[in-house]
C-alpha positions as CSV (number, residue, x, y, z in Angstrom):
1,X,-16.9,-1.6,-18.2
2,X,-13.4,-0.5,-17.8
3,X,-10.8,-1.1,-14.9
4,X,-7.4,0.3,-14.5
5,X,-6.0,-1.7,-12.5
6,X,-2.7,0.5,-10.5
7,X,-2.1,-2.3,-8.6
8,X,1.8,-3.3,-8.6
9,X,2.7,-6.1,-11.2
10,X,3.0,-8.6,-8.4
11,X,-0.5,-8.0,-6.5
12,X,-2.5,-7.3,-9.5
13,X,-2.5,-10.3,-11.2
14,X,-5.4,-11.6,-8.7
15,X,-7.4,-8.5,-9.3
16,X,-7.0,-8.2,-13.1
17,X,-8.5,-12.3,-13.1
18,X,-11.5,-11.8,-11.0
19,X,-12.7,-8.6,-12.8
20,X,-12.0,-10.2,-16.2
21,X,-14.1,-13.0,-15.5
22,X,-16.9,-11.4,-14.4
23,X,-17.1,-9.0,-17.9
24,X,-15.2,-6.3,-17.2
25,X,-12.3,-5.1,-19.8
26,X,-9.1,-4.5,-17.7
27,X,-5.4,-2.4,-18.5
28,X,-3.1,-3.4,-16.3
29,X,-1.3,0.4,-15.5
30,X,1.1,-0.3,-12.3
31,X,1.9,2.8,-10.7
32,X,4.2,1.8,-8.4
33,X,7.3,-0.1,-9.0
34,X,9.5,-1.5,-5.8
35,X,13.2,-1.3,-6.3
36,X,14.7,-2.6,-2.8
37,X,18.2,-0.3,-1.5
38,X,21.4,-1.8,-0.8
39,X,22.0,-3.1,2.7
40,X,24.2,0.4,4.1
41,X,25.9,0.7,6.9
42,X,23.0,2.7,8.4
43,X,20.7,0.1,7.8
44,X,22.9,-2.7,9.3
45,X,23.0,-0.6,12.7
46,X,19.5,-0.5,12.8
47,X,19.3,-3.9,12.7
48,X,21.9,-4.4,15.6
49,X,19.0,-2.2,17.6
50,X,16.6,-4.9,17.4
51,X,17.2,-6.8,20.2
52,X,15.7,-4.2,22.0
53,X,12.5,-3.7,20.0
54,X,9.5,-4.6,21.1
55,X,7.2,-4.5,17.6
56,X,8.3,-5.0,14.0
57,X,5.9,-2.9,11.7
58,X,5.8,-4.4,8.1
59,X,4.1,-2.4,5.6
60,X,4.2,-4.8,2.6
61,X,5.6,-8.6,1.2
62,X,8.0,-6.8,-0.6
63,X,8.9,-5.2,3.1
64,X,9.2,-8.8,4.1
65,X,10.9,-10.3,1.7
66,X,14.3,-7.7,1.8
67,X,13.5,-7.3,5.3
68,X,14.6,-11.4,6.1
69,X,17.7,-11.3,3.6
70,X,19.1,-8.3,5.1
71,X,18.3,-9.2,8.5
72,X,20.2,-12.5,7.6
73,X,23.2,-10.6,6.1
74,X,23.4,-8.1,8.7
75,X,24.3,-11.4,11.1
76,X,21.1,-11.1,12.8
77,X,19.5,-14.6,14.1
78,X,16.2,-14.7,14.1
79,X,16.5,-16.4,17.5
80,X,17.7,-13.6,18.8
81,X,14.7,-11.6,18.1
82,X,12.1,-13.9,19.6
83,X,10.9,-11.5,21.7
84,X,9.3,-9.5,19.1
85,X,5.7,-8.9,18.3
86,X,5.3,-8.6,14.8
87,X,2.2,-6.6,12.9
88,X,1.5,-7.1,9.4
89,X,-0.6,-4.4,7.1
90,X,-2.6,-6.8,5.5
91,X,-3.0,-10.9,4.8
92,X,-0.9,-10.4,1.9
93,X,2.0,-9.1,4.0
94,X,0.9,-12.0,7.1
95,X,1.2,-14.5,4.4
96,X,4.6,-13.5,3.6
97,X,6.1,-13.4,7.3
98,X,4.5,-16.9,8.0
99,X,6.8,-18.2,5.2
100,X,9.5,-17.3,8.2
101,X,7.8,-19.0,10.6
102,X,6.5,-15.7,11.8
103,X,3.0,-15.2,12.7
104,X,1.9,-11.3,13.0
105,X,-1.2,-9.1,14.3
106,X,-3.2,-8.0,11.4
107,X,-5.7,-5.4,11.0
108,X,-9.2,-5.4,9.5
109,X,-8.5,-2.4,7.9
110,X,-5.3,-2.4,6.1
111,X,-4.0,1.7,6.5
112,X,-2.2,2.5,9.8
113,X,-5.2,3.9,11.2
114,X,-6.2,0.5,11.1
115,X,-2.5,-1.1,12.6
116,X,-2.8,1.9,15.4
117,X,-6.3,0.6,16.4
118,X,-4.7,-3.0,16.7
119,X,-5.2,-4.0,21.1
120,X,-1.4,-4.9,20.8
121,X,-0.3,-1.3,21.3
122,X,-2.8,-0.8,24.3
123,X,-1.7,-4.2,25.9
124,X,2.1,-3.7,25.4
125,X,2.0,-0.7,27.6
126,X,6.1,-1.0,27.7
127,X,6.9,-0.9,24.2
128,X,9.5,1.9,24.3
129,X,11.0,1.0,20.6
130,X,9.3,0.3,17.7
131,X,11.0,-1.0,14.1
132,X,9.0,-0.1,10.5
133,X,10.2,-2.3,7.5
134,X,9.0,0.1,4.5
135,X,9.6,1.6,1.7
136,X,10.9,5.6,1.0
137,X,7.7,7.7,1.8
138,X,5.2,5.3,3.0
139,X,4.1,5.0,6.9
140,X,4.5,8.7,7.7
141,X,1.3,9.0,9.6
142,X,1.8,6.4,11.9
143,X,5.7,6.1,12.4
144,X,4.6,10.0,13.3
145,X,2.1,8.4,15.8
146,X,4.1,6.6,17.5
147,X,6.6,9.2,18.3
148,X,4.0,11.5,19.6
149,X,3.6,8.6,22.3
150,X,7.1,8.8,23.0
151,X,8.1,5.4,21.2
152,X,11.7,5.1,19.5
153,X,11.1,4.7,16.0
154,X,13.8,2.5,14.2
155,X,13.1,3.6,10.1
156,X,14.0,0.6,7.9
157,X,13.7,2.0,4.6
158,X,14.1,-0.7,2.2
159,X,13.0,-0.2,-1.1
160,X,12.1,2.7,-3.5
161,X,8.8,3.5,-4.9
162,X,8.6,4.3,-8.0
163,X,6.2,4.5,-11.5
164,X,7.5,2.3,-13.9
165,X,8.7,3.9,-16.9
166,X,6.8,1.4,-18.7
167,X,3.7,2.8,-17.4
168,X,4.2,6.5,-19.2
169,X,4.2,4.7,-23.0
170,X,1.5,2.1,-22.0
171,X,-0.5,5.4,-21.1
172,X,0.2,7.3,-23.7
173,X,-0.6,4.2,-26.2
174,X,-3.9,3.0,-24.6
175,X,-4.8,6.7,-23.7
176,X,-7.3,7.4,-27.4
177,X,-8.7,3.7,-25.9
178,X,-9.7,5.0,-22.8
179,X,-11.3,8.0,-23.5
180,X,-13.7,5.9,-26.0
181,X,-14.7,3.6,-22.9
182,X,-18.0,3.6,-21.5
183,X,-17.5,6.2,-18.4
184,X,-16.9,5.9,-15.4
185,X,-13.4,4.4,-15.8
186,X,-12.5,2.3,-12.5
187,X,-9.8,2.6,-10.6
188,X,-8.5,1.1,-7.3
189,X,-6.0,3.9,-5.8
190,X,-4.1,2.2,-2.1
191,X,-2.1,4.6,-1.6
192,X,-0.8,8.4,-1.2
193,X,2.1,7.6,-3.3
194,X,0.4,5.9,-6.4
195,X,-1.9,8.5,-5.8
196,X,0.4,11.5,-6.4
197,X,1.6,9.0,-9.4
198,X,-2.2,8.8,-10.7
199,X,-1.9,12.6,-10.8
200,X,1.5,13.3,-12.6
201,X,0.7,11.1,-14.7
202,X,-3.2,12.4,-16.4
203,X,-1.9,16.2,-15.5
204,X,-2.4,17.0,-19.4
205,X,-5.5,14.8,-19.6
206,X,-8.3,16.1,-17.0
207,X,-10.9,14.1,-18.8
208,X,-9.1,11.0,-17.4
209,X,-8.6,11.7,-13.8
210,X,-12.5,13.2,-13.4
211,X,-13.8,10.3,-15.6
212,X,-12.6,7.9,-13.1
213,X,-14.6,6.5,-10.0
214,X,-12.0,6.0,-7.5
215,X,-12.3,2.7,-4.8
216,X,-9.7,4.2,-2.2
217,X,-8.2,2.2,0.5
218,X,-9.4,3.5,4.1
219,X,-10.3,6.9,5.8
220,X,-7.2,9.4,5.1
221,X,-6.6,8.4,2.0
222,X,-10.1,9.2,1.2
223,X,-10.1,12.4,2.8
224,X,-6.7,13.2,0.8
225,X,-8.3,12.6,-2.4
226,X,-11.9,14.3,-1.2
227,X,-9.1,17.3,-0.4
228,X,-7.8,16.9,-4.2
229,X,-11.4,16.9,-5.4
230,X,-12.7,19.9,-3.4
231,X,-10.0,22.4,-3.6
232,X,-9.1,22.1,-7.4
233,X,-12.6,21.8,-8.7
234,X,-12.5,18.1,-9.6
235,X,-15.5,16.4,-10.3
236,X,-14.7,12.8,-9.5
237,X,-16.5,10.4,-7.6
238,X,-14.6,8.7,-4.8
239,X,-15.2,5.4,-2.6
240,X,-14.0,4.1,0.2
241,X,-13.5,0.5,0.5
242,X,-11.7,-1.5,3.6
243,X,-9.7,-4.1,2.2
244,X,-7.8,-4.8,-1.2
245,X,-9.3,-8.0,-1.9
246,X,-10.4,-8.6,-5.3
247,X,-14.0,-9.7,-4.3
248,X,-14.6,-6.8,-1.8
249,X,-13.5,-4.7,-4.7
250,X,-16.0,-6.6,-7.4
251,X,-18.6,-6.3,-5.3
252,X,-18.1,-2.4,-4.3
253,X,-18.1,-1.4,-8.0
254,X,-21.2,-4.0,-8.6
255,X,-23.4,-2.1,-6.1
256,X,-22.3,0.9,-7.0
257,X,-23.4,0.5,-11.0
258,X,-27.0,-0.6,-9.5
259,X,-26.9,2.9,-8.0
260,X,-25.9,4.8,-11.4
C-alpha cells in the first residue's frame, strides 16, 4: 500500500508516522513550499488599518507565525487590537495563535465554506472590515464572499507558495517505484494550489495521476477535481474527507480498501 504524502514538510511529518505504523509504505512528495514576503510598505499600511477590523482570517500556522513578527515590526501592539475576533482554518492554525495568547473560532470543516458557515459572521452583524493573513492565491473564494456582503477586505499576503524544486528530482527518481506499487496510489490533495502542482507535475505521466485515489479536503475542492476528472477523460477515483487529521485520513483509506 502506497501513500504520497503532498503534505508540506512541516505538517506531514504526523501523517507520514501514523500511516507508516499501521503498514503502509509512504514518499514523502511536498507540493507546496512556504516562502514568507518581506514586510513592504503596502503591507505595513494594512496593518495600520487594523484597529478598525473586526475579524482576523488566518489561513495557516505559517500565516500565524509571519503574521505576529510583522505585526510586531510594523509597531503594532497587540493591545491595541483587542477588539478583534480571530478565526482559525483548522486546530493546527488555533494551536499556533494560542501560542499568542490568542484564542480563535475554528471550524469543523477546515475550507472557507466551512469558516463562512462559522455563527460569528451571523452574530457580528456590524463587521464592516475584515483582515486575511494568507498566502499568494489561497482564500479567493471566501475573501470573494465577503465582499459580495459588502465587507472591506484587508489582503495580507504573506508568503509564497510554491513546489519545492526538490520535489521535481525526488519524482523523477522514485517515479519507475511507483508505477511498480500495488494500485491505487494514495494521495491526500488540501488544496487548489497543490492540486494544480499535482497536475504539472505527472503531466507526462497519466498513469500516475489516474492511478491515484485522491482523499480531498472539503466540498469545492472536490467538485474542482470531479471537474478535472469529467471534462478531460480522467479515470480517477476521488474522496472527500472533512478534516486533515492523520487518523480521519487512516481510517477513510481503511474503509475504503474493504470496499475494493
Amino acid at each position: 500500500m502506497l501513500f504520497i504524502n503532498t503534505r508540506p514538510i512541516d505538517r506531514a511529518q504526523a501523517l507520514t508516522q501514523c500511516l507508516s505504523q499501521s503498514g503502509f509504505e509512504v514518499l514523502d512528495l511536498p507540493l507546496l513550499e512556504l516562502k514568507p514576503r518581506p514586510l513592504t510598505q503596502s503591507l505595513k499600511q494594512l496593518y495600520s488599518q487594523l484597529q478598525h477590523t473586526q475579524c482576523i482570517v488566518v489561513v495557516s500556522p505559517t500565516a500565524v507565525q509571519v503574521g505576529m513578527q510583522y505585526l510586531q515590526q510594523a509597531g503594532i501592539l497587540t493591545s491595541q487590537i483587542k477588539h478583534i475576533q480571530w478565526i482559525a482554518v483548522g486546530k493546527k492554525t488555533a494551536e499556533a495563535l494560542a501560542e499568542y495568547q490568542i484564542s480563535s473560532h475554528v471550524p469543523e470543516v477546515e475550507t472557507s465554506e466551512g469558516m463562512l458557515s462559522l455563527p460569528i459572521f451571523n452574530q457580528l452583524q456590524d463587521i464592516t472590515q475584515i483582515a486575511f493573513w494568507r498566502g499568494k492565491g489561497g482564500r479567493q473564494f471566501m475573501m470573494q464572499q465577503c465582499t459580495e456582503r459588502h465587507i472591506k477586505v484587508l489582503n495580507f499576503v504573506l508568503y509564497e507558495r510554491e513546489c519545492p524544486q526538490t520535489t521535481l528530482s525526488k519524482f523523477s527518481a522514485w517515479l519507475p517505484h511507483i508505477t511498480q506499487a500495488e494500485k491505487p496510489y494514495w494521495n491526500c490533495i488540501s488544496s487548489e494550489a497543490s492540486w494544480k502542482h499535482w497536475l504539472a507535475l505527472t503531466k507526462d505521466h497519466p498513469d500516475v495521476l489516474n492511478d491515484c485515489h485522491y482523499l480531498v479536503l472539503g466540498e469545492r475542492l472536490y467538485q474542482l477535481l470531479l471537474d478535472e476528472k469529467n471534462n478531460h477523460q480522467k479515470c480517477f477515483n476521488i474522496t472527500k474527507i472533512l478534516d486533515l487529521e492523520p487518523n480521519t485520513i487512516l481510517q477513510m483509506i481503511l474503509q475504503l480498501q474493504r470496499k475494493l
